[in-house]
Structure formats: structure tokens, C-alpha cells
N, CA, C and O atoms as a GROMACS GRO file, in nm:
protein
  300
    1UNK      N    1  -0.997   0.473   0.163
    1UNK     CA    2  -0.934   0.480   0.032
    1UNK      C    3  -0.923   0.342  -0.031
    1UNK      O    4  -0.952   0.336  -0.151
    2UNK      N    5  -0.890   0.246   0.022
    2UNK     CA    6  -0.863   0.123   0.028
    2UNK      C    7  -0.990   0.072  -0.045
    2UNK      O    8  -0.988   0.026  -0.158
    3UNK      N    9  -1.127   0.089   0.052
    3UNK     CA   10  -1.209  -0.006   0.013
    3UNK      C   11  -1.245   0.038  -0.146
    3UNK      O   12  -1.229  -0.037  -0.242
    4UNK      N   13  -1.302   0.191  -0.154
    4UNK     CA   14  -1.286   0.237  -0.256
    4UNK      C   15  -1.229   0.232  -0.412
    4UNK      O   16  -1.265   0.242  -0.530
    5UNK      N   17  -1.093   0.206  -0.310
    5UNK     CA   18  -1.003   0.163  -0.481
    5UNK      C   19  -1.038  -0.013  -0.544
    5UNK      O   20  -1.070  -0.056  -0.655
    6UNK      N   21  -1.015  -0.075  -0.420
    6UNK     CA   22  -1.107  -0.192  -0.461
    6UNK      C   23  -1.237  -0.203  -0.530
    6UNK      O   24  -1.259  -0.310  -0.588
    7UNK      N   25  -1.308  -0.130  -0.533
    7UNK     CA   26  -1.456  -0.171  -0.559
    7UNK      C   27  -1.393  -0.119  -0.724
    7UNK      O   28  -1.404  -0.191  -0.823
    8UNK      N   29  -1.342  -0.014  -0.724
    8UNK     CA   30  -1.264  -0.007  -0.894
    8UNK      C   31  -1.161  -0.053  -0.969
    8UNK      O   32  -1.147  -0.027  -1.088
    9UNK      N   33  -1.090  -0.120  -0.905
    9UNK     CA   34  -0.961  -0.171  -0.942
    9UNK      C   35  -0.969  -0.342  -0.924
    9UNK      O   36  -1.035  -0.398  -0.836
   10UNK      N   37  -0.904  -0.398  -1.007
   10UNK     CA   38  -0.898  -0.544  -0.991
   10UNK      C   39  -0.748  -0.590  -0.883
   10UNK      O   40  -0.752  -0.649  -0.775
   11UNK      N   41  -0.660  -0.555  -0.936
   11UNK     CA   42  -0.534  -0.517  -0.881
   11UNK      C   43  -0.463  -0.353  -0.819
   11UNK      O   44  -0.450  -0.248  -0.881
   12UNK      N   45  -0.439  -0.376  -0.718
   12UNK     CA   46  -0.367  -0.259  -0.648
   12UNK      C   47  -0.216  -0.282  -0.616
   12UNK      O   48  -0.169  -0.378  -0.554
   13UNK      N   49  -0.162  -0.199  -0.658
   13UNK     CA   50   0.011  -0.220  -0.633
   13UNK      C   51   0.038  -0.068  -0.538
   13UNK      O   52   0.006   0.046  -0.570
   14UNK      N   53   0.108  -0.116  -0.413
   14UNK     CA   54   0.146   0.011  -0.362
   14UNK      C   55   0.349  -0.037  -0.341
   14UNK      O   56   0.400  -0.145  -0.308
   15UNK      N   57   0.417   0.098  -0.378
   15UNK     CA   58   0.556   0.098  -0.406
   15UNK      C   59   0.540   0.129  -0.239
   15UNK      O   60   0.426   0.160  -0.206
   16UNK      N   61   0.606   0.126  -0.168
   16UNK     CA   62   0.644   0.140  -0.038
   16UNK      C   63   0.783   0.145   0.010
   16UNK      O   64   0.859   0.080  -0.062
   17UNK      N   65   0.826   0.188   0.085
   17UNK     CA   66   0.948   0.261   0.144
   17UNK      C   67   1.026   0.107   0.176
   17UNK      O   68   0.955   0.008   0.192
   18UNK      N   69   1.194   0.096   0.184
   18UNK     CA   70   1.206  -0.029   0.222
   18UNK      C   71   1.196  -0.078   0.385
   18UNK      O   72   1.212  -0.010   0.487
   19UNK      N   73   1.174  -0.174   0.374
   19UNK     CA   74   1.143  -0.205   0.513
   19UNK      C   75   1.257  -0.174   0.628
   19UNK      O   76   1.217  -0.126   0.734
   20UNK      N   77   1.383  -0.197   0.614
   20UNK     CA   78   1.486  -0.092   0.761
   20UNK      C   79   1.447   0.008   0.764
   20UNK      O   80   1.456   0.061   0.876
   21UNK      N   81   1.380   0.094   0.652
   21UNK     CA   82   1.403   0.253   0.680
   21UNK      C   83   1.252   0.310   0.721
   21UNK      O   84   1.233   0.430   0.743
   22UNK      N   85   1.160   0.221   0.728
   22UNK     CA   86   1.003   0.258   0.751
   22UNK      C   87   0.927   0.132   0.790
   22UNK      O   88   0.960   0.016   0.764
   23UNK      N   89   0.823   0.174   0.855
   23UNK     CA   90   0.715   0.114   0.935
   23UNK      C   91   0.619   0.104   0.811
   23UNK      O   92   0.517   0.049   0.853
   24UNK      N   93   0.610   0.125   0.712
   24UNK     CA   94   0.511   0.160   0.615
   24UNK      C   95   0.435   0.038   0.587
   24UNK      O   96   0.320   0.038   0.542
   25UNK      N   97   0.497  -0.057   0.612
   25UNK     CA   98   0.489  -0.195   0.507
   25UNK      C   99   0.411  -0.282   0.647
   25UNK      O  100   0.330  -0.374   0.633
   26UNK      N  101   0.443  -0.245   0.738
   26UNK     CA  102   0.352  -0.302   0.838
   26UNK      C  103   0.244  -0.240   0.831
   26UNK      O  104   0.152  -0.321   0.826
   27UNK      N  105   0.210  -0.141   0.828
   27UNK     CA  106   0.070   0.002   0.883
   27UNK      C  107   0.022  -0.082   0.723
   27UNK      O  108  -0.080  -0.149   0.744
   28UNK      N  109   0.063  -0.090   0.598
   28UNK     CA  110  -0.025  -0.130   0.481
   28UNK      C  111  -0.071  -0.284   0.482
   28UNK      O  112  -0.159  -0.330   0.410
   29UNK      N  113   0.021  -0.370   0.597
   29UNK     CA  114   0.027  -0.511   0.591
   29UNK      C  115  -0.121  -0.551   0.546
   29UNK      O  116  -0.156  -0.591   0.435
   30UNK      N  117  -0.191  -0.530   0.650
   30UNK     CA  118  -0.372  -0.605   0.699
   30UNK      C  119  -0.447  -0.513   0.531
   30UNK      O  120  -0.567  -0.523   0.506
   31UNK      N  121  -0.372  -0.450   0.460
   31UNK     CA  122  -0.476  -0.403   0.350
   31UNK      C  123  -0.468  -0.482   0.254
   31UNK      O  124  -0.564  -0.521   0.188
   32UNK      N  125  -0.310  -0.524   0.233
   32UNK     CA  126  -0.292  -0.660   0.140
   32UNK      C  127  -0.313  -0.743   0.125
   32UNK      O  128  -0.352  -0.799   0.227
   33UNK      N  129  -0.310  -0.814   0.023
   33UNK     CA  130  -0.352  -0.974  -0.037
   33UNK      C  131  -0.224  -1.048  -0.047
   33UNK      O  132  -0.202  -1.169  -0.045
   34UNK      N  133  -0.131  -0.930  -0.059
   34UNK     CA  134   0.005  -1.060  -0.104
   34UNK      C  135   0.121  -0.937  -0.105
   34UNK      O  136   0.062  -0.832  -0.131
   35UNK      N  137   0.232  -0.919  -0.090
   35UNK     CA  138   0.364  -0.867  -0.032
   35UNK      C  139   0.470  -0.927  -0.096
   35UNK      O  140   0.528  -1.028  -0.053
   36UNK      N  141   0.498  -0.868  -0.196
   36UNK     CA  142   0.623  -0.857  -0.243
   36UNK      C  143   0.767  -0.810  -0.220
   36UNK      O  144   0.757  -0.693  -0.183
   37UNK      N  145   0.896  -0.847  -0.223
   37UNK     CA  146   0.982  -0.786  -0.171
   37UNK      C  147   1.120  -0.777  -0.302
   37UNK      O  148   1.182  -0.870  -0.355
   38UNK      N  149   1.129  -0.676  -0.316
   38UNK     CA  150   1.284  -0.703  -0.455
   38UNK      C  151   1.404  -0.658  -0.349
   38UNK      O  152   1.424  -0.571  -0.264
   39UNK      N  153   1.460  -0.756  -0.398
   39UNK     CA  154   1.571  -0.783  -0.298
   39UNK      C  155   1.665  -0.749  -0.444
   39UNK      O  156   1.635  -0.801  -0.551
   40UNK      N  157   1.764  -0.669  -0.431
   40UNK     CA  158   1.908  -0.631  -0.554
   40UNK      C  159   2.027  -0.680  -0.492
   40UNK      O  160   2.057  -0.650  -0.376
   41UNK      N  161   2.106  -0.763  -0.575
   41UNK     CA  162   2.243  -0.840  -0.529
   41UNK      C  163   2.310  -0.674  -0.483
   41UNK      O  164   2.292  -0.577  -0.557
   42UNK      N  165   2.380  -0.665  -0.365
   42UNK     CA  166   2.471  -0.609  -0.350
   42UNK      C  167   2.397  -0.451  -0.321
   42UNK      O  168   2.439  -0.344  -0.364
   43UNK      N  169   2.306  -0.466  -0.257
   43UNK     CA  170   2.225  -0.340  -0.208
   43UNK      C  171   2.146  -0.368  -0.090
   43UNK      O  172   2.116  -0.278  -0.011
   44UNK      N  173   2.113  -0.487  -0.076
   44UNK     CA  174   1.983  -0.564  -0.026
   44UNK      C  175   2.113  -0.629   0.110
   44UNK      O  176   2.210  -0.701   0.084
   45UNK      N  177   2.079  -0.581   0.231
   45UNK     CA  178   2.133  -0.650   0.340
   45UNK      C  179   2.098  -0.784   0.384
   45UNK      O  180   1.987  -0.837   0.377
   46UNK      N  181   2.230  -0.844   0.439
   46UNK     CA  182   2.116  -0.991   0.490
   46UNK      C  183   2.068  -0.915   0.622
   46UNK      O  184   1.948  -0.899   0.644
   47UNK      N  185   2.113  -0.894   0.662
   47UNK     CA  186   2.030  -0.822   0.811
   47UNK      C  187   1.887  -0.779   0.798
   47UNK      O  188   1.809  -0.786   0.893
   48UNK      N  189   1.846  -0.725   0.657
   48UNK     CA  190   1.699  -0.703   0.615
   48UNK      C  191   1.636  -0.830   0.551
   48UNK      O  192   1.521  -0.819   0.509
   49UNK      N  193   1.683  -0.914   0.543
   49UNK     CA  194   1.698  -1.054   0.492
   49UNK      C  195   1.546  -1.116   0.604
   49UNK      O  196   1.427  -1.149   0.611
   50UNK      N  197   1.754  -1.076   0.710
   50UNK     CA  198   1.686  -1.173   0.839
   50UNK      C  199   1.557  -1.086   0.916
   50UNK      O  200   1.467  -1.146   0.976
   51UNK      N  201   1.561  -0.960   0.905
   51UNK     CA  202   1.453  -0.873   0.965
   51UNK      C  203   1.300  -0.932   0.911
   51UNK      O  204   1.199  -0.949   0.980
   52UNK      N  205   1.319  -0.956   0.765
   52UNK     CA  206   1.172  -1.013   0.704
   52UNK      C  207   1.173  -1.157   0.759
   52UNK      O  208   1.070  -1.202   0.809
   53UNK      N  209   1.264  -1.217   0.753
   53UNK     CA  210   1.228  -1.387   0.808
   53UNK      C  211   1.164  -1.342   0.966
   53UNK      O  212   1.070  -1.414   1.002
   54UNK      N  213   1.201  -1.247   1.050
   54UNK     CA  214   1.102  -1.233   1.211
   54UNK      C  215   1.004  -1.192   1.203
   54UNK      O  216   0.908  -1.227   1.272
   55UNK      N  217   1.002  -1.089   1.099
   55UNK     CA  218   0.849  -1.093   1.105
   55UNK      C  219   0.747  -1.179   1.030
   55UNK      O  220   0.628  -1.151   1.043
   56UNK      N  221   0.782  -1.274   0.958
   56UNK     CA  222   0.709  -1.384   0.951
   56UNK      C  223   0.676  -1.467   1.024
   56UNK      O  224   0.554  -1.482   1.034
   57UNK      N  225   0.763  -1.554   1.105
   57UNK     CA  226   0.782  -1.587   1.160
   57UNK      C  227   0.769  -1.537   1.328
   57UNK      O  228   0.804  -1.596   1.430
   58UNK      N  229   0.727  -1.446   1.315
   58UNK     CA  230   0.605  -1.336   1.463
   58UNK      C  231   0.468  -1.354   1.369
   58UNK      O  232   0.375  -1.302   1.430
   59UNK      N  233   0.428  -1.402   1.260
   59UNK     CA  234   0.285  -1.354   1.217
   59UNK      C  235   0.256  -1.222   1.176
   59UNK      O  236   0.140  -1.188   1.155
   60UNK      N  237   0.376  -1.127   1.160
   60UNK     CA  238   0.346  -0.981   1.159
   60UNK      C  239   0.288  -0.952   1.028
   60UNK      O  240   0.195  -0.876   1.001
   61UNK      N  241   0.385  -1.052   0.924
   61UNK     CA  242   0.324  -1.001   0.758
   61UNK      C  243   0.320  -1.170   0.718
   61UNK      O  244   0.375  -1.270   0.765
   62UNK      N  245   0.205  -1.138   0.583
   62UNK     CA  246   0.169  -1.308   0.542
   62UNK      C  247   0.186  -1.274   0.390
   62UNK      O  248   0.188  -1.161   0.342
   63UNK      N  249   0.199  -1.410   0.316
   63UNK     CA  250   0.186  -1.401   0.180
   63UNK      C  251   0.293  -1.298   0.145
   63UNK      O  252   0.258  -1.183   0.119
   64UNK      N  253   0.416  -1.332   0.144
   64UNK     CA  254   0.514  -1.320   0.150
   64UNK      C  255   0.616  -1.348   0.036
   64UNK      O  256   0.682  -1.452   0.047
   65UNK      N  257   0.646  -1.237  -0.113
   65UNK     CA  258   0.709  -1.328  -0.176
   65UNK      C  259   0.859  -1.285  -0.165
   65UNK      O  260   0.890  -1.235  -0.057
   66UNK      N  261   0.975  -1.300  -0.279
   66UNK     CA  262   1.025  -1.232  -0.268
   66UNK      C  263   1.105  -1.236  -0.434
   66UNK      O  264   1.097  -1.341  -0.499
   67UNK      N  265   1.185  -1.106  -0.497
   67UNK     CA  266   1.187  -1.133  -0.600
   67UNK      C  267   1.344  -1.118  -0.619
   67UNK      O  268   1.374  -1.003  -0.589
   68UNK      N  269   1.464  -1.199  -0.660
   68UNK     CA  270   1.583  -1.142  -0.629
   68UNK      C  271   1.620  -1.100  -0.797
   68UNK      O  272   1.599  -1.169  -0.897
   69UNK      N  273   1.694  -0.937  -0.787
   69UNK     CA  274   1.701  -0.869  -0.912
   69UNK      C  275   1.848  -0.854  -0.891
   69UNK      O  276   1.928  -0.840  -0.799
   70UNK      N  277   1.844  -0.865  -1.029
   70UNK     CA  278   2.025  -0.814  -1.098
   70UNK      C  279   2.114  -0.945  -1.042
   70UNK      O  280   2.223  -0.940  -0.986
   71UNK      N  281   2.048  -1.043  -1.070
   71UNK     CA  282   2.146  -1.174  -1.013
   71UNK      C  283   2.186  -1.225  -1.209
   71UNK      O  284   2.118  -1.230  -1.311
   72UNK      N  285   2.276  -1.242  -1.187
   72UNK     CA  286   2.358  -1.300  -1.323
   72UNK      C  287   2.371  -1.448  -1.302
   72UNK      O  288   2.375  -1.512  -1.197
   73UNK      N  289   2.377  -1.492  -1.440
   73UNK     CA  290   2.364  -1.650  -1.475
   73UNK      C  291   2.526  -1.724  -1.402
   73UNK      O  292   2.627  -1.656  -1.416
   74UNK      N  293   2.534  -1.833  -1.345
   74UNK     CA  294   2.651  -1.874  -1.334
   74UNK      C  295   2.666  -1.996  -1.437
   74UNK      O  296   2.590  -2.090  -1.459
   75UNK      N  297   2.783  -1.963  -1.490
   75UNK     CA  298   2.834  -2.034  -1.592
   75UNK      C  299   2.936  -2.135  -1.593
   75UNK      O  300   2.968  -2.189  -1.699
   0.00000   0.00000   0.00000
């Protein structure tokens, strides 16, 4: 499916399950180019925080960003 959608698509975005609650994001890791993560103030655990810093840091997932949402300006 993968190679496929590539040969038609310039960009591929897959929404994926969050990472405590599924394996998903590993099994798609090796198809990706780059891994995004939206992290939401006050939803987003540090414990899933720290879960993504081991598996970097094991080599498990690369290219690694992360995007933090619903953070307000401090004034």
C-alpha cells in the first residue's frame, strides 16, 4: 500500500492512535520519513512524554518532532 501511495502522492500523512494506547506508531515507524507528535497542555502525560524520549533514545523511532497545542502566551 505504502509503496503504491508513494509512487502517487508527494506527501503522506497517517493520523495514528496515541502512543500509550497502541503499538501502531511503531508497526508504521520504518514506513516514515518523519513523526510527528501533538502533545495538548493538560491531556498529554509526562509519562508519555518520557515513554517517547525511550524510545528514541533505544533507536526505536527517528525524526522525531513534536508539536505542543493549546499552550497560551505568558504575559
Amino acid at each position: 500500500l505504502f509503496t503504491h501511495l508513494k509512487n502517487s502522492y508527494e506527501y503522506i500523512i497517517i493520523d495514528s492512535a496515541p502512543l500509550s494506547t497502541s503499538t501502531d506508531t511503531l508497526l508504521l515507524e520504518h514506513y516514515a520519513d518523519n513523526i510527528i507528535f501533538i502533545c495538548q497542555k493538560n491531556n498529554t502525560k509526562k509519562s508519555d512524554i518520557e515513554k517517547l524520549n525511550t524510545l528514541i533514545e533505544e533507536s526505536k523511532l527517528n525524526n522525531v518532532s513534536i508539536i505542543f497545542n493549546t499552550i497560551q502566551n505568558i504575559e
